[in-house]
C-alpha positions in Angstrom: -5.0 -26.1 21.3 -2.4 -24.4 18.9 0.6 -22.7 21.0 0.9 -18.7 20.3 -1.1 -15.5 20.7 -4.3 -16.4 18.5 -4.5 -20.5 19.7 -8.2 -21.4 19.8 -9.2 -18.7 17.4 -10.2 -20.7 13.8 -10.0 -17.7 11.0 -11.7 -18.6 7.8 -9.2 -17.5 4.3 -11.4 -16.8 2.0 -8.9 -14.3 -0.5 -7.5 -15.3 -3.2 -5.3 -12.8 -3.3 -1.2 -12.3 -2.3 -2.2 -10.8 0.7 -5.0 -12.8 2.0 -3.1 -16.1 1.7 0.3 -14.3 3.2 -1.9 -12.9 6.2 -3.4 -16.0 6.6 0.2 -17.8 7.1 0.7 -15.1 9.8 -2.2 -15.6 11.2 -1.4 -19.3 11.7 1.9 -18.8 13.2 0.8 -16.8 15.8 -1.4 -20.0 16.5 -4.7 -19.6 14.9 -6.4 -22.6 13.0 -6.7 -21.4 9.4 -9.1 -22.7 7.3 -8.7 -22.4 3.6 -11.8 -22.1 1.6 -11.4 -22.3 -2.3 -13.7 -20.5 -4.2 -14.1 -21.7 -7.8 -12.7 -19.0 -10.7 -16.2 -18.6 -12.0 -19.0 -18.6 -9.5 -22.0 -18.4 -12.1 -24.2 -16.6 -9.9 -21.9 -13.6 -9.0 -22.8 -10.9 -10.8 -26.4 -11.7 -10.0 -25.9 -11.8 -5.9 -23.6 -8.6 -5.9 -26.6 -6.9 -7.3 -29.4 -8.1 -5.3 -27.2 -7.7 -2.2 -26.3 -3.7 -3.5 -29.7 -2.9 -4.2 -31.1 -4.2 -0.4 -27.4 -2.3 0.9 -28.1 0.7 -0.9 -31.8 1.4 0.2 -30.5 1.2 3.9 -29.6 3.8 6.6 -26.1 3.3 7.6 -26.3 2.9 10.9 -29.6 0.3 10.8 -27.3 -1.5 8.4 -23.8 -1.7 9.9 -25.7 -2.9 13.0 -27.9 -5.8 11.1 -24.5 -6.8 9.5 -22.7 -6.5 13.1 -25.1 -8.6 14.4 -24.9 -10.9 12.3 -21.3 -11.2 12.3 -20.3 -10.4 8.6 -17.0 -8.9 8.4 -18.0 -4.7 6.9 -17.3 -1.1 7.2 -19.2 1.3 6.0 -17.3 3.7 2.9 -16.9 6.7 4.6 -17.2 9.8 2.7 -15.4 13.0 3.3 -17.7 14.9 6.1 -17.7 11.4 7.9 -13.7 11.5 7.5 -13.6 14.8 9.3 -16.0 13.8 12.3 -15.2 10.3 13.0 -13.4 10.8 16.5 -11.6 7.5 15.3 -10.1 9.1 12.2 -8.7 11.6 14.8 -7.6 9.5 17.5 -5.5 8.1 15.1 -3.8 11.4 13.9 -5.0 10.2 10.1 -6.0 13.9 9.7 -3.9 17.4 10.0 -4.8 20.6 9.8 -2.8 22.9 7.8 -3.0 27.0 7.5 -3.0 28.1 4.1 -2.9 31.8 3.6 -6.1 32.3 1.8 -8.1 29.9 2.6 -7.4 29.4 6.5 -7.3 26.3 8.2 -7.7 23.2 5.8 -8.3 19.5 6.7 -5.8 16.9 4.7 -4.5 13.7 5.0 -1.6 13.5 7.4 1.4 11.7 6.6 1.4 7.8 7.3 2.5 5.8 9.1 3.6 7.8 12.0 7.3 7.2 12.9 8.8 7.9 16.2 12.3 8.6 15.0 11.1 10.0 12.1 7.5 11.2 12.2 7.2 13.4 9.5 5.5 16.8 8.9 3.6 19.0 6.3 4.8 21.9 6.0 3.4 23.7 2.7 0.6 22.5 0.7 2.5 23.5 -3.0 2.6 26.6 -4.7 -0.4 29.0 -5.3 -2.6 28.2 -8.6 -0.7 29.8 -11.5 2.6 30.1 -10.1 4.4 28.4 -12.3 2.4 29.7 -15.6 4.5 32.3 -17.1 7.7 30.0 -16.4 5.8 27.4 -18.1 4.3 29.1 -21.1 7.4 31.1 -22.3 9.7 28.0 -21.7 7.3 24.8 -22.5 5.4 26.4 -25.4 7.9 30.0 -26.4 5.6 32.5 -25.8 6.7 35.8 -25.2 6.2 38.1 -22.9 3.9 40.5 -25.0 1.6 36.9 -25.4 1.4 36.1 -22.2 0.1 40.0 -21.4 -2.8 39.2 -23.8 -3.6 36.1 -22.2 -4.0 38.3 -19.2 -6.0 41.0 -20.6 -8.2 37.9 -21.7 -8.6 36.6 -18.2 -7.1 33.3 -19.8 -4.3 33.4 -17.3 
């Protein structure tokens, strides 16, 4: 049995990628056996398995589905969208969200900055300047429009 960390655990490289191959030499200094399976340039069926495999995928309940696929021991994770973001209790374990105040619209969700250092952890402190800000600085130095323009914009509503 290999020395290190991972001896005894046999990891399958399937990527063809930089990163698969890289994190596969990692992987087998830290002891693992790492197997290297070559996949041909041109598999001619491809195309035609990806579909039948998105059309059963896609006809599923998530959770039916991550557990058939857990079972079964095929590496997945489901694409979370948004709402699932916001109430995964993982997600916020992980501090991967913040909330920031913003003075119209209250308390927002939003990324929070990663990785978190512990010298240096970082913080969010404004999220930009207000919609239309920056328009009359913009307009009279970008395109030359006067001032007497830029009122008849706003008597438009176009600004």
């Amino acid at each position: 049995m290999p020395d290190g960390p991972l001896g005894g655990l046999r990891v399958l490289d399937l990527g063809t990628f930089i990163a698969a191959p890289f994190c596969g030499t990692i992987l087998a200094e830290f002891g693992a056996e790492v197997v290297k399976v070559e996949v041909p340039e041109c598999v001619s069926n491809r195309e035609e398995i990806d579909r039948i495999i998105e059309s059963w995928t896609t006809r599923q309940d998530i959770a039916p589905l991550m557990a058939a696929v857990q079972r079964s021991e095929i590496p997945s994770s489901p694409i979370n969208a948004i709402a699932d973001i916001c109430d995964d209790l993982q997600f916020a374990a992980r501090g991967t969200l913040a909330t920031v105040s913003h003075p119209v619209l209250g308390d927002l969700k939003m990324p929070a900055i990663v990785p978190h250092l512990s010298a240096t952890p970082g913080e969010i402190t404004w999220l930009g300047r207000d919609l239309g800000a920056d328009a009359d600085s913009l307009l009279t130095s970008v395109l030359g429009y006067s001032s007497a323009k830029l009122e008849a914009l706003r008597a438009q509503g176009t600004i």
